[in-house]
C-alpha positions in Angstrom: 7.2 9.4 -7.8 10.8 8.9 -9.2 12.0 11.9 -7.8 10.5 10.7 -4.4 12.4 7.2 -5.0 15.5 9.4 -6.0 15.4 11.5 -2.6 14.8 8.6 -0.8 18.1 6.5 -1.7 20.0 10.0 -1.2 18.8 9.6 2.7 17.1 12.9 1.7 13.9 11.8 3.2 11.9 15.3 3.3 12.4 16.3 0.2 11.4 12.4 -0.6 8.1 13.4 1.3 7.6 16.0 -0.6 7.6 14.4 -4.3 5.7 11.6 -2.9 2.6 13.3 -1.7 2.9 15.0 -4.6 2.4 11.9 -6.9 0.2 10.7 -4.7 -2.4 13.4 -4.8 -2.4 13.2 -8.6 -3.8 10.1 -8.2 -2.5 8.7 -11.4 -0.2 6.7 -10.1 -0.3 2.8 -11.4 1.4 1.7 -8.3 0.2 3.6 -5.3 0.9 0.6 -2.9 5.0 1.3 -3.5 4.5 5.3 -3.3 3.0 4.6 0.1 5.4 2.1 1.1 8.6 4.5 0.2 6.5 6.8 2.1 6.4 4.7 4.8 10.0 3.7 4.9 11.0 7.5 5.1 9.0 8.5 7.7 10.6 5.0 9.3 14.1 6.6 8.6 12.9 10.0 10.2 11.5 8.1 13.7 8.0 8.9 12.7 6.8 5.6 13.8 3.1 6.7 13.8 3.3 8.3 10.5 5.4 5.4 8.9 2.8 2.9 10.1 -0.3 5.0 8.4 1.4 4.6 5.3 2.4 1.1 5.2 -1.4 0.3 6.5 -2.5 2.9 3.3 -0.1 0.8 1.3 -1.7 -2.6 2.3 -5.1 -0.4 1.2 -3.8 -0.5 -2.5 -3.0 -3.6 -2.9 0.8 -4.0 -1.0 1.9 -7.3 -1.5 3.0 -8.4 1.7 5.9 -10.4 0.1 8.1 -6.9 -0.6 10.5 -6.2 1.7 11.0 -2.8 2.6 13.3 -0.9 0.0 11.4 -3.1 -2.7 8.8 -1.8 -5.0 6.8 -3.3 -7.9 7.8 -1.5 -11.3 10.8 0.2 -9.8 13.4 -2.4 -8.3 15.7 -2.5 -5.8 15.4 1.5 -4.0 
């Protein structure tokens, strides 16, 4: 998930994608709420509304807390 976090704050939103689905279908992931949520802001970034709002919606699934403002994520800080 870092490295998705890493791609993401580099604009490098595929490759972002990629390591996020990644973590994510480990499924070992303590915070799967912020991998979905990064998800969802890079398919945002893209202009994949549709996409971006089946994450968010997957990230209100596992427990989002509505308070985070996009670019926020428990455990990791300010992305």
């Amino acid at each position: 998930m870092q490295l998705g976090v890493w791609h993401f704050q580099k604009d490098e939103w595929g490759q972002a994608i990629k390591f996020l689905r990644i973590a994510l279908d480990k499924g070992r992931l303590e915070h799967p709420e912020a991998a979905y949520q990064v998800l969802g802001d890079c398919y945002q970034c893209m202009g994949n509304e549709r996409m971006a709002q089946e994450a968010f919606l997957r990230a209100e699934g596992e427990g989002h807390a509505p308070e985070l403002s996009p670019g926020l994520s428990p455990g990791l800080g300010l992305i």
